[in-house]
C-alpha positions in Angstrom: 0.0 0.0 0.0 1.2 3.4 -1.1 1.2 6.3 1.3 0.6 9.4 -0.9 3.3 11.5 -1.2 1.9 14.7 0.7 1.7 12.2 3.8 5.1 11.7 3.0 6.5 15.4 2.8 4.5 16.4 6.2 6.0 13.8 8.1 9.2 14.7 6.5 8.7 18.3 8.1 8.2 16.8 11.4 10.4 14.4 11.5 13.2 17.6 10.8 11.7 19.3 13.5 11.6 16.9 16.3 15.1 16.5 15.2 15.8 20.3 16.4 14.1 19.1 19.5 16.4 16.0 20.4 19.4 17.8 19.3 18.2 20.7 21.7 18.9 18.5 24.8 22.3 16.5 23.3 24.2 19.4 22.0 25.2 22.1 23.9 24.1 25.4 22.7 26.9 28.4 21.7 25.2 30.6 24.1 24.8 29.4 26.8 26.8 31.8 28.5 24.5 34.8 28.0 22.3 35.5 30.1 18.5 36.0 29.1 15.3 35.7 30.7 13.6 32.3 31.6 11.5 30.5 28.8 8.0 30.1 29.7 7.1 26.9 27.6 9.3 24.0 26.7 9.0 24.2 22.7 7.7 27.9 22.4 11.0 29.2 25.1 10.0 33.1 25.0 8.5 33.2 21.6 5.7 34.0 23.3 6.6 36.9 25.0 8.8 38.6 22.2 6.0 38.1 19.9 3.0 39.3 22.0 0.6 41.9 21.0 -0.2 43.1 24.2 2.5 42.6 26.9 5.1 42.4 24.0 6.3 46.5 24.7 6.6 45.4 28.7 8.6 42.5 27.6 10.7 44.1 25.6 11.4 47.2 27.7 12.4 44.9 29.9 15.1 43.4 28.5 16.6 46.5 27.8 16.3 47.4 31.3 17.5 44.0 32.7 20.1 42.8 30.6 21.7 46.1 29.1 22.1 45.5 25.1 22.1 41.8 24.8 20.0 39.1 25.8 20.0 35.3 25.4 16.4 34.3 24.4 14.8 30.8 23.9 12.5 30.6 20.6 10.7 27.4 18.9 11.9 24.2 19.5 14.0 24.8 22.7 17.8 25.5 23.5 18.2 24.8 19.6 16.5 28.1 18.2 18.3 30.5 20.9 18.8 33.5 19.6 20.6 37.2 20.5 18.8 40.2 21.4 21.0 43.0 20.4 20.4 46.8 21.3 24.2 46.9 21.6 25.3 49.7 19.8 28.6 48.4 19.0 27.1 45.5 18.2 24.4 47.0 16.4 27.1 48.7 14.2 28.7 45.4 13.1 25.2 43.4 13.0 24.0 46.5 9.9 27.1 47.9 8.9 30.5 46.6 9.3 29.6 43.2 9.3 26.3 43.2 7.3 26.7 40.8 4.8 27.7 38.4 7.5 24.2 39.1 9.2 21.7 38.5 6.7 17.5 38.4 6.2 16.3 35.4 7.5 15.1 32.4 5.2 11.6 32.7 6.3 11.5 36.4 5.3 13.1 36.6 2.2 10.9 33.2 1.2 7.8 35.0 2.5 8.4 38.1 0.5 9.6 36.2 -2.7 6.2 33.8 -2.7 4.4 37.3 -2.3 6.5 39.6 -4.5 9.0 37.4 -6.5 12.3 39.1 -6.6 12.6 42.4 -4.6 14.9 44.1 -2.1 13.2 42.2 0.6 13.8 39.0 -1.1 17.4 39.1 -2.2 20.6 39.3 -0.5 24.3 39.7 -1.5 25.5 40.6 -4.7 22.1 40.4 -6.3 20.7 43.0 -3.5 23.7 45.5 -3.7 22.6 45.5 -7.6 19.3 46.2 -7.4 20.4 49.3 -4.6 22.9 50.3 -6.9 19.6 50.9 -9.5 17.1 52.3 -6.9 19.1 54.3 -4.9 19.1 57.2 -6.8 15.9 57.0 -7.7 14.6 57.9 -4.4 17.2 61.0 -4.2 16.3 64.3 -2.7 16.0 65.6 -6.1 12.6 63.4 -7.1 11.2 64.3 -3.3 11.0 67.5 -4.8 9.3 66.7 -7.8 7.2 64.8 -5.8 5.7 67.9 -3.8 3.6 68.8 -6.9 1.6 65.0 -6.5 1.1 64.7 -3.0 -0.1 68.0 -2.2 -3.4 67.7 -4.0 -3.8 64.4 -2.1 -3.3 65.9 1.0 -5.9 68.7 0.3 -8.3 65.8 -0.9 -8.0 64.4 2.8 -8.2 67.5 4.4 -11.8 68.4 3.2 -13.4 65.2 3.5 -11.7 65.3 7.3 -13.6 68.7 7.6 -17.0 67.7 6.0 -16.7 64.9 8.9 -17.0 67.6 11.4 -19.4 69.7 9.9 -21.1 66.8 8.9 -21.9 66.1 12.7 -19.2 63.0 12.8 -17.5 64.4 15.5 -15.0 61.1 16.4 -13.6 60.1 13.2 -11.6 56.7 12.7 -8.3 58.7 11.9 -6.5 55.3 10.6 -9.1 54.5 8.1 -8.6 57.5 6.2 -4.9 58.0 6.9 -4.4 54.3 5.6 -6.1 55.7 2.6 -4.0 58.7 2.0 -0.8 56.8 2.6 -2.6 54.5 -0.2 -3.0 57.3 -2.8 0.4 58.8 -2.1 2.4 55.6 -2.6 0.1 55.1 -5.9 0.6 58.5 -7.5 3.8 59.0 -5.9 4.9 55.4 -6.6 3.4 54.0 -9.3 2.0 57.0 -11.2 -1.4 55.1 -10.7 -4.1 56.3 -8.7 -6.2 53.6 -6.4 -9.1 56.0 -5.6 -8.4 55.4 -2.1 -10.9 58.5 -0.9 -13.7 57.2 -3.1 -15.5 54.3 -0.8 -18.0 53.7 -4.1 -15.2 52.7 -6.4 -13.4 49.6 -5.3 -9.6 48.6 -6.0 -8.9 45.1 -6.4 -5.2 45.9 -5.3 -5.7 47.9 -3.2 -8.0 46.1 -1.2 -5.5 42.8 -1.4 -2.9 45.1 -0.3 -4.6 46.0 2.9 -4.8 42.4 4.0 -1.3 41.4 3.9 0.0 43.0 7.2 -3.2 41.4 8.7 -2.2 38.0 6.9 1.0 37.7 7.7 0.5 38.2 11.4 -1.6 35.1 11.6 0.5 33.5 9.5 3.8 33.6 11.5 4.0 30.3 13.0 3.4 28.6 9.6 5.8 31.1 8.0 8.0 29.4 10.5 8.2 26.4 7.7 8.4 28.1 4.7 12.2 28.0 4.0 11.8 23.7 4.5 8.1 23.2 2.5 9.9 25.4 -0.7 12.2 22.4 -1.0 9.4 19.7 -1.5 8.8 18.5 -4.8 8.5 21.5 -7.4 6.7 24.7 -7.5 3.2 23.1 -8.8 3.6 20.2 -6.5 3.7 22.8 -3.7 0.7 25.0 -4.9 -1.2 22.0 -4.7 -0.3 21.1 -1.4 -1.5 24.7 -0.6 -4.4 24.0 -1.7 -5.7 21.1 0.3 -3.9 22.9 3.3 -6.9 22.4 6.2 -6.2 26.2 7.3 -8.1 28.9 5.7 -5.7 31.5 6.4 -2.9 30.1 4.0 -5.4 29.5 0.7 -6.5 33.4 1.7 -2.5 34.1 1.6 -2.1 32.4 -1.7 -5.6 34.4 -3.3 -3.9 37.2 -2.1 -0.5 36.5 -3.6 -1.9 35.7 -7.1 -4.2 38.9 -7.0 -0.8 41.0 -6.1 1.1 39.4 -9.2 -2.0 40.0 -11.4 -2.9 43.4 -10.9 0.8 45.0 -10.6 1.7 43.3 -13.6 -1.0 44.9 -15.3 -0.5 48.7 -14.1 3.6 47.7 -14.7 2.6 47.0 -18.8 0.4 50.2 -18.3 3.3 52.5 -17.5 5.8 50.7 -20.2 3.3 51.2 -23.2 3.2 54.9 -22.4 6.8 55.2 -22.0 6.7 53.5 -25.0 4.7 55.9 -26.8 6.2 58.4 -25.8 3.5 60.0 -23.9 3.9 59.4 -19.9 4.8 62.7 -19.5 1.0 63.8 -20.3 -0.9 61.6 -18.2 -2.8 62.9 -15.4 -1.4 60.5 -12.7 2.3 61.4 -11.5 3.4 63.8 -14.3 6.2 61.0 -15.3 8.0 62.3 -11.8 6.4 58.7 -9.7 9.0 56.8 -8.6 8.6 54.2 -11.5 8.7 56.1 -13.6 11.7 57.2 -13.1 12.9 54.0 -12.2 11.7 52.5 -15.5 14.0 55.7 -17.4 17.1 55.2 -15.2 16.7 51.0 -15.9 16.6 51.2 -19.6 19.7 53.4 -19.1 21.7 51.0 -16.7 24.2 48.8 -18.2 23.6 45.6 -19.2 24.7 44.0 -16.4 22.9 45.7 -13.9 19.4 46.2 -16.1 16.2 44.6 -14.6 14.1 42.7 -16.3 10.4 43.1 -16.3 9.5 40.5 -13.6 12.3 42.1 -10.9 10.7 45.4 -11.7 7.4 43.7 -10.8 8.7 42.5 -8.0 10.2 46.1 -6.1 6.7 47.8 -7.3 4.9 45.3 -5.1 7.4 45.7 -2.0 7.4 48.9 -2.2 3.5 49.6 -1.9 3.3 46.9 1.2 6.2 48.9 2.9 5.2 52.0 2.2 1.6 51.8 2.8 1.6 49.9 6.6 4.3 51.8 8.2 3.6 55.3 6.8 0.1 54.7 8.0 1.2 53.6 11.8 3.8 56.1 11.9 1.0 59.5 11.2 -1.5 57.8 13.1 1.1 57.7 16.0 1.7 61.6 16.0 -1.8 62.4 15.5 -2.6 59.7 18.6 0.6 61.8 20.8 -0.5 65.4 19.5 -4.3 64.5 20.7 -3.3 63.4 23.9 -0.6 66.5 24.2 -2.6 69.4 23.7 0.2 71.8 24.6 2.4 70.1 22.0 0.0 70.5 19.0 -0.8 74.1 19.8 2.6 74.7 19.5 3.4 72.7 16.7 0.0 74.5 14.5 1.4 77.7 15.5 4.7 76.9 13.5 2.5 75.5 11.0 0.0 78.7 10.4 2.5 81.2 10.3 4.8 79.0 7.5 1.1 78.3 5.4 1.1 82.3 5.5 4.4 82.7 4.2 4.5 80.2 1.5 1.5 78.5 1.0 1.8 75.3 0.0 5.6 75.0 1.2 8.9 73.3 -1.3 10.7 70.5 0.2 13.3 72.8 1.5 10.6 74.4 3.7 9.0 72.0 4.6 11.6 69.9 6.1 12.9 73.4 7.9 10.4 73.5 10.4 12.0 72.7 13.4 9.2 71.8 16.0 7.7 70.0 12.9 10.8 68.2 12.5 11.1 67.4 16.6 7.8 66.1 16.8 8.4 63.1 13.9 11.8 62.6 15.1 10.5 62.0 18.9 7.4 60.0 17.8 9.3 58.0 15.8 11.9 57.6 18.4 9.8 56.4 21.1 7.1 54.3 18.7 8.7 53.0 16.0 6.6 51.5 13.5 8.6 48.6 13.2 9.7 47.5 16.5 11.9 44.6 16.2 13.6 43.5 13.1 15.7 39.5 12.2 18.8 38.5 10.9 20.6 35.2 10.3 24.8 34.7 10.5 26.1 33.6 7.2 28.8 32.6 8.4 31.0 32.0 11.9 31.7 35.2 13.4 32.5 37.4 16.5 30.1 40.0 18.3 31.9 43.1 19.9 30.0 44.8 22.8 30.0 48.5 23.6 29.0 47.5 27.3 31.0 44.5 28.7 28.1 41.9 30.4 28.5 39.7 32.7 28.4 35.6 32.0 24.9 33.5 32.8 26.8 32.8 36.5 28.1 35.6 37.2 31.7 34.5 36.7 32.8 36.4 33.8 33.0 39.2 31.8 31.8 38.9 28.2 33.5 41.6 26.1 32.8 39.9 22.4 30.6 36.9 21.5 31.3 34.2 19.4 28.4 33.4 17.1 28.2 30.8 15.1 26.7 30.7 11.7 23.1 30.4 11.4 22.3 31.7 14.5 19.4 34.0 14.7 19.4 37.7 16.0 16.9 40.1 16.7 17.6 43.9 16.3 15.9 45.6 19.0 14.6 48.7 17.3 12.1 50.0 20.0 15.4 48.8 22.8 18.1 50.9 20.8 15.9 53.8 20.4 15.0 54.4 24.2 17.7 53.0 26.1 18.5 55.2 28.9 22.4 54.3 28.5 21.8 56.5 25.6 18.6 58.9 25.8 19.3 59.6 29.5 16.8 58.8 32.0 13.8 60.7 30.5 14.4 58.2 27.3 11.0 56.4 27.9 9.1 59.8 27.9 7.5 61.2 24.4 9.2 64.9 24.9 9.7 66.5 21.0 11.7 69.5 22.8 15.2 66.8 23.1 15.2 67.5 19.3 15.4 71.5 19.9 18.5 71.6 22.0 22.0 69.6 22.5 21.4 65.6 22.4 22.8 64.6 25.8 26.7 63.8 25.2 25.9 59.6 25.7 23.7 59.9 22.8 26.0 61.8 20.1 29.1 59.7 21.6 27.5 57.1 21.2 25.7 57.3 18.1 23.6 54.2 17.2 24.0 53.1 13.5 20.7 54.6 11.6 20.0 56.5 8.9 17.6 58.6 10.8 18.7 61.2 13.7 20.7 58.4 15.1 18.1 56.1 16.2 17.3 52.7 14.9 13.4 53.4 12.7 14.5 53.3 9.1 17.7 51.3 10.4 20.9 51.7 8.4 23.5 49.8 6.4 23.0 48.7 2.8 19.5 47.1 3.8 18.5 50.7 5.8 14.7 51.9 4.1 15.3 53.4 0.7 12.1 55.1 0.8 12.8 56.9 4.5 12.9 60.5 2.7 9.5 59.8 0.8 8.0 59.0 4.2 9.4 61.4 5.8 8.1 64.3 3.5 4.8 62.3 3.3 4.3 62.7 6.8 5.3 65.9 7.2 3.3 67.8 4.8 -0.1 65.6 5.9 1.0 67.3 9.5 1.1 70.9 7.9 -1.7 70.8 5.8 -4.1 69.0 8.6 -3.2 70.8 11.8 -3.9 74.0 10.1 -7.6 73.7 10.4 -8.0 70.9 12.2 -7.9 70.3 16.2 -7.5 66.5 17.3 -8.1 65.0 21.0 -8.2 61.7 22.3 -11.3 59.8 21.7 -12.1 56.2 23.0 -9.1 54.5 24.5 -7.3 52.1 22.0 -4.9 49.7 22.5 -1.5 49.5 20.4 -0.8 46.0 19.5 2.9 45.4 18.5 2.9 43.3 15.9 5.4 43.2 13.0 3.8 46.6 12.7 2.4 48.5 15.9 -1.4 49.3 15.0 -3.9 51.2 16.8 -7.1 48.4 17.7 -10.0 48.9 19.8 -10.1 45.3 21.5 -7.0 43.4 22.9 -5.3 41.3 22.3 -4.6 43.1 19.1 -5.4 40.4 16.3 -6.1 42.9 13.9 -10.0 42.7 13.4 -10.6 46.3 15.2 -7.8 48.3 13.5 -9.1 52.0 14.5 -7.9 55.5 15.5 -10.9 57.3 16.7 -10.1 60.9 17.6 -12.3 64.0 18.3 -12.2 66.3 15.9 -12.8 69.8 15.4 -12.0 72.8 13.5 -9.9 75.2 14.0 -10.8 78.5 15.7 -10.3 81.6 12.6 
């Protein structure tokens, strides 16, 4: 009797994983010498806890405040998945700069991201990724920000009036995320793809758009399966595994691989949009993105590159699709965020729409240069962002053996020793402690877990600028830094900026009912713990500003 071959490939999958188990108890693990906090469950260690909604910030705080800038933590499987929790900055430093291609993307996200996107910047590594950089680094130069103004601005004045027909229309707590998830929408359309969703239109529905909204939601119930992914895309060959998907008994995956084909479909269609009218000569007269969207330009500076370093169609669909999933979430969080600490610190936003009025009176609609002047504006992003970054936590894998300098000397798991450098071995996993780097007393000063914007208008204390953690952004760890730091960090940062300018000018926002912020991958505002994602709201009282 034959056992069919699926049978055969789960029990394959299990069979590797009780493996991990046994060996988990046999060999002795590499760091066992760090000290970290106790696992809570014998196969899940402190998964659990690092990966919680709702006591996740606590837990995380914590370690910083505990264990300094690394931590020993037990994930799946037991002593056999232990990983580093770095908010070292020395060791930060090697982990993204120094040392990066030794600390890679792990397999499960650049497998995730490939299945979802094909081949992007979040799916490649190496030589392959430094190319693609090479490509779309300049593309995202403060040169196109400034073209950029000229699409965004009429989005942001769209927003604006349908905020203020909520108040006059009697609404007066609005769901602030719903309609700044829509905004971040249009502006990563036009701005991005020259292609508008019709994201303030709630008649008109957008296939891609709509997909697009579910994949944060997806892939945070998804993450103990994604767990697998870098064994199941071994098994058999790619229609074997679709098929295998397909009589999978949870839901939740066939919903991820709908999703995934809807993603491929409909980009591939606006991507043969844009290169018949480039072909024809006639992007530059469209409505949508004036031939200054990002690819746009992209498409011009690839069909100049060498040969060598040109794209091919299917890589180009691949970045367009990354960049609208990290663009949209994060953006979204990261305005809601301000809006949710400006509400709640009415001092802060008077201030802040003071600065605002009396640039609007001067200029207008302001130019980049302008814009990003504004120094209040400027404190109040940099301190939110700080203190609540969108992404909290972020993953890498060793490529390779290597050693781990420390900034701060720790002492062994008994107390015996000083640890001054760790020896990692390759494969091991490491979490970059985002939200640990950025308000770690050691190098905010003792006021570090407090949102205070005015630490942006005066002298950094001297532990912070001696110091200096690695990032690309007002030395804190949000848009992370290295050759994998965000490429798009000056697009957000404009895009959230002028939404501040052009809103707080007329309108006045205070808190409304309490919300909870659930840290997953990323942190989102949601009515009802634990956080799963169903009640993703902002509401805030709104009201117009006095004339």
């Amino acid at each position: 009797m034959s056992i069919p071959i699926a049978t055969v490939c789960v029990l394959s999958l299990i069979s590797l994983l009780l493996w991990r188990v046994v060996r988990s108890f046999i060999v002795k693990s590499p760091l066992s010498a760090i000290p970290g906090p106790q696992a809570t469950s014998w196969w899940k260690g402190n998964f659990s806890q690092v990966f919680n909604s709702v006591s996740g910030w606590e837990f995380h705080r914590n370690l910083v405040r505990n264990y300094g800038g690394i931590a020993r933590l037990t994930m799946l499987f037991g002593p056999q998945d232990e990983q580093l929790y770095v908010a070292d900055p020395l060791a930060l430093h090697h982990i993204i700069v120094k040392d990066q291609y030794v600390y890679e993307e792990t397999a499960m996200f650049l497998t995730s991201n490939h299945l979802y996107f094909g081949k992007s910047l979040f799916s490649t590594i190496g030589d392959e990724h430094r190319r693609a950089r090479k490509i779309l680094n300049p593309v995202f130069s403060i040169k196109h920000m400034r073209d950029l103004l000229q699409i965004f601005y009429p989005i942001c004045h769209q927003l604006r009036e349908i905020l203020i027909n909520e108040v006059r229309g009697g609404n007066e707590i609005v769901d602030v995320m719903k309609w700044m998830s829509r905004a971040a929408l249009e502006y990563v359309g036009q701005g991005g793809l020259g292609y508008t969703f019709n994201a303030f239109d709630e008649t008109i529905g957008n296939q891609y758009s709509d997909t697009m909204k579910l994949l944060g939601p997806i892939n945070a119930r998804l993450f103990l399966h994604r767990q697998l992914l870098p064994y199941a895309v071994k098994v058999g060959t790619p229609v074997f595994r679709r098929k295998l998907l397909e009589m999978s008994p949870f839901e939740i995956v066939k919903t991820a691989m709908r999703v995934s084909d809807i993603v491929t479909k409909c980009a591939s269609d606006i991507l043969q949009e844009k290169i018949q009218g480039m072909d024809e000569e006639d992007l530059i007269h469209k409505p949508v993105g004036h031939g200054n969207d990002i690819m746009s330009v992209l498409l011009r500076a690839n069909a100049e590159a060498n040969e060598e370093d040109r794209m091919p169609e299917s890589e180009l669909l691949g970045h367009m699709g990354s960049f609208i999933f990290a663009g949209h979430d994060t953006t979204t969080s990261a305005l809601c965020r301000i809006l949710h600490e400006l509400a709640h610190h009415p001092e802060a936003q008077s201030k802040l729409r003071e600065e605002v009025i009396a640039s609007r009176k001067k200029h207008g609609d302001m130019d980049y240069d302008t814009l990003m002047g504004l120094p209040y504006l400027d404190a109040v992003c940099r301190e939110t962002l700080r203190l609540f970054p969108p992404v909290p936590q972020l993953n890498r894998t060793t490529r390779k053996d290597v050693v781990l300098p420390l900034l701060w000397p720790i002492k062994s798991a008994d107390e015996k020793t000083e640890i001054k450098q760790i020896p990692i071995k390759s494969n091991t996993n490491v979490i970059i402690s985002v939200i640990g780097a950025n308000t770690n007393k050691r190098v905010w000063g003792d006021d570090a877990e407090e949102w205070k914007p005015e630490r942006w208008m005066q002298p950094l204390p001297e532990s912070a600028t001696k110091v200096r953690l690695p990032g690309i952004y007002s030395s804190t760890m949000t848009f992370l830094g290295g050759g994998r730091a965000c490429i798009g960090f000056k697009f957000a940062e404009m895009e959230m900026k002028m939404t501040l300018t052009i809103l707080l000018e007329k309108l006045v926002f205070e808190p409304g009912p309490d919300i909870f912020w659930a840290m997953n991958f990323i942190s989102s505002p949601v009515l009802n713990k634990p956080g799963d994602m169903a009640t993703l709201q902002l509401p805030l009282k709104l009201s117009l500003v006095e004339e």
